[in-house]
C-alpha positions as a printed Julia matrix, in Angstrom:
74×3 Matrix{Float64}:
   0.0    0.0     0.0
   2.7    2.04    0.67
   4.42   1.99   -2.38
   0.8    2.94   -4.21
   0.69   5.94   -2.25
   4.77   7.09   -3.28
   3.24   6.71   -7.04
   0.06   8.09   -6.74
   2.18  11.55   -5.2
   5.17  11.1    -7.94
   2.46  11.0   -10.29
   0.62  14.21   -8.97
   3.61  15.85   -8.58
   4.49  15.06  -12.22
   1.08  15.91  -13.64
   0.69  19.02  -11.45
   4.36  20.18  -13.59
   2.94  19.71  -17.03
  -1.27  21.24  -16.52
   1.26  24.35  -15.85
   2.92  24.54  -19.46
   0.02  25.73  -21.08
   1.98  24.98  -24.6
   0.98  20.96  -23.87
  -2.22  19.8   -25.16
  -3.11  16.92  -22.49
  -5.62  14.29  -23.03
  -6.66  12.42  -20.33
  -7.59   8.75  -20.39
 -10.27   7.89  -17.61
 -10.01   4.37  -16.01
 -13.24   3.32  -18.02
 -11.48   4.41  -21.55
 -13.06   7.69  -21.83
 -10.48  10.23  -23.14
 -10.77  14.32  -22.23
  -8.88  16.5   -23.35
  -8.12  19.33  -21.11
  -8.62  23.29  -21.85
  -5.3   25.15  -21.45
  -7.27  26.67  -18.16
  -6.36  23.98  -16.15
  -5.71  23.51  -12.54
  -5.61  20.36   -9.83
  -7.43  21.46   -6.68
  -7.4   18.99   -3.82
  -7.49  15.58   -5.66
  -9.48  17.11   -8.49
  -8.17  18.05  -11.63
 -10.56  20.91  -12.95
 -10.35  22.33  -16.3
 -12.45  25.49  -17.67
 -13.63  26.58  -21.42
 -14.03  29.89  -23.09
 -17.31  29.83  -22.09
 -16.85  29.35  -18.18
 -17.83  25.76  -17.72
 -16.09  23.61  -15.21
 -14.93  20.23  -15.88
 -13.68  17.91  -12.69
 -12.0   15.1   -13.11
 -11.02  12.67   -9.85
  -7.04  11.92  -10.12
  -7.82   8.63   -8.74
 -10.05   8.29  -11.83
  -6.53   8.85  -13.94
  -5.27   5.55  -16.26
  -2.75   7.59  -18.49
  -1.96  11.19  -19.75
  -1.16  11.87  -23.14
   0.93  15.19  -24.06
   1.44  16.97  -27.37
   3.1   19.65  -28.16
   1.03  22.92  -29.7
């Protein structure tokens, strides 16, 4: 269990770096296969990783709910 917990913060850490280049485009894959991709206003707030459009509507998306990240360049 212990060891889950060192990845699960590495891996926070590590995502928390890259939703700050706003030059990335991120797509998220969700545990169930969904993919989101994330608006360049982007943020994690407590275990939450909330994203927000040009027209003001909030996205959340539960870290623990995280299976992979893709990144691209823009």
């Amino acid at each position: 269990m212990k060891e889950t917990k060192v990845k699960s913060k590495s891996f926070r850490e590590l995502l928390e770096k890259y939703l700050d280049i706003k030059g990335l485009d991120i797509v998220v894959v969700l545990t169930d296969g969904t993919e989101v991709e994330l608006y360049k206003n982007r943020e994690i707030i407590d275990d939450m990783i909330v994203t927000i459009d040009n027209y003001h509507n909030r996205q959340s998306i539960p870290i623990s709910e995280v299976k992979s990240v893709d990144m691209f360049a823009a």
